[in-house]
N, C-alpha and C positions, 0 to 999 in steps of 0.2 A: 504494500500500500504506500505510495507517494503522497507524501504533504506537497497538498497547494498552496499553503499558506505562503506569500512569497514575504521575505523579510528586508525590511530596508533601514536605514539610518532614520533616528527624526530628525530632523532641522531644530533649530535655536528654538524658534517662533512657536512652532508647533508645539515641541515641550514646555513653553513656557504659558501657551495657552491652554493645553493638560492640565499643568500646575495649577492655572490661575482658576479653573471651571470649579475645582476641587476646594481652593483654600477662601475664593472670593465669595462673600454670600450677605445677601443684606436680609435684616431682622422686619417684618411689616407686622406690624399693631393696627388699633383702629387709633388712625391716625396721627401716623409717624414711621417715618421710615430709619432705620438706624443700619450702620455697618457690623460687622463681626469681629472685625479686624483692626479696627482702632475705636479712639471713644469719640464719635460725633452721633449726631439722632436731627432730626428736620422734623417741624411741623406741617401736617399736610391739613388746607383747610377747603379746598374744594376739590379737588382730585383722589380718589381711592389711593390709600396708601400700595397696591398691588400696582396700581397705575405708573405711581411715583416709582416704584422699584425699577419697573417694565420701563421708566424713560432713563433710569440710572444707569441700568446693561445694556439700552439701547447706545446713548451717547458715549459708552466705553467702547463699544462694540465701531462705532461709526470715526471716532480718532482716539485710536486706543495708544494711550501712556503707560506701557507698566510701573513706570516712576511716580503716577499722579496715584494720590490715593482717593476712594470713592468720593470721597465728600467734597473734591471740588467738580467731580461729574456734579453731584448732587445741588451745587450752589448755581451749577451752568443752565439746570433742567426748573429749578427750583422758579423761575417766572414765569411759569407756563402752570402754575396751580393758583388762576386766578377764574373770578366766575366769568367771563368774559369768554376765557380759551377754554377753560374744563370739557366742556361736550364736544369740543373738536377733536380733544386731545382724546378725550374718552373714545371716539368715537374711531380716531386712529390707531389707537391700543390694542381695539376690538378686532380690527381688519388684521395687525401685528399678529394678534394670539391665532386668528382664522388661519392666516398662513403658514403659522406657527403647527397646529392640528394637519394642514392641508399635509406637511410632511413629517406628518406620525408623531409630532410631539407634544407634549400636554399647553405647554405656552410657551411663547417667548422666551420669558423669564425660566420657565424648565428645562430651556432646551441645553443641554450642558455642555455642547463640544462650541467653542468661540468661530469654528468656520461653519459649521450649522448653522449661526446665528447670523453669520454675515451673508449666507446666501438665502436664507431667508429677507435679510434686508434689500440684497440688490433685486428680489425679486421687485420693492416694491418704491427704488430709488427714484423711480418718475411720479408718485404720487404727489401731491401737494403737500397731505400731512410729513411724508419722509424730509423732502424740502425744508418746510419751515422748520423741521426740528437740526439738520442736518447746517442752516446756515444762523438759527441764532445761534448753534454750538461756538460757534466762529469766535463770536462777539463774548459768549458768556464763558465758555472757558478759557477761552487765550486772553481775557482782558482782566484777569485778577492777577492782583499784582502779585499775590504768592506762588502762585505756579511759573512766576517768569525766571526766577532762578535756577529750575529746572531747567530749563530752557538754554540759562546761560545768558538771557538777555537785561536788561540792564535798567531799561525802563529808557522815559524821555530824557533826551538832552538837553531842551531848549532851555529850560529854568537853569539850569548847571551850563551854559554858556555856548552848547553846544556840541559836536561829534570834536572837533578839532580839539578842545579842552580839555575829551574826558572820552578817553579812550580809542581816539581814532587810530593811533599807532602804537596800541598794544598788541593786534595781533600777528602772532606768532603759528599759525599755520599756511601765511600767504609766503 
């Protein structure tokens, strides 16, 4: 009897999104969302906290940081639980989980391998709801000042005099 099981190396990526399916997991209450993995918690006050969970794995899932830890996904997603957006968002969620079931798995948020999750999302990267969540991320994660050190980036320079003043010819990789 031959094994067909064919055996390959994993890449970085893959093990590291393995890893992450496994140790990453956010806590939902009625009303609040909280991580497992360090101590923050959010107040949800028009959005289902399952809701709020589901846009937390989604904007990881959409510019994923293994550096960033949940809660500033959490602060990016977190203006979009107002009663204004709620029923779009909800209503996006709902389509998210549908497509989620359409490939055998219980929801979004259960689906446990990170490229599952993402082809689930490219299924649905031309909708309107994928859109508006995919471009305030833009704005709501990359504009808090804490995440910018990750980054390496340094903030503005105008108030400090400028690029020429303050760090134009420090770098040492050109």
């Amino acid at each position: 009897m031959t094994n067909t099981l064919e055996r390959r190396a994993l890449t970085r990526r893959e093990l590291l999104s393995r890893g992450a399916a496994v140790t990453v997991a956010l806590v939902v209450g009625p009303g609040f969302v909280a991580g497992t993995t360090a101590a923050w918690a959010m107040d949800v006050a028009h959005l289902k906290p399952d809701t709020m969970a589901t846009l937390i794995q989604m904007a990881r899932d959409i510019y994923p940081h293994d550096r960033l830890a949940d809660e500033y996904y959490a602060a990016a997603v977190k203006g979009y639980d107002t009663a204004d957006s709620a029923p779009q968002i909800e209503e996006g969620i709902a389509a998210l989980n549908a497509a989620a079931r359409g490939k055998g798995e219980a929801s979004y948020l259960g689906t446990g391998w990170e490229r599952d999750r993402v082809d689930i999302l490219r299924g649905m990267e031309e909708s309107p709801f994928f859109q508006t969540i995919r471009g305030g991320l833009v704005t709501g994660l990359y504009n808090q000042k804490a995440v910018w050190p990750v980054f390496g980036y340094e903030g503005e320079s105008y108030s400090e005099g400028g690029y020429i003043n303050r760090g134009f010819d420090d770098i040492s990789w050109i």
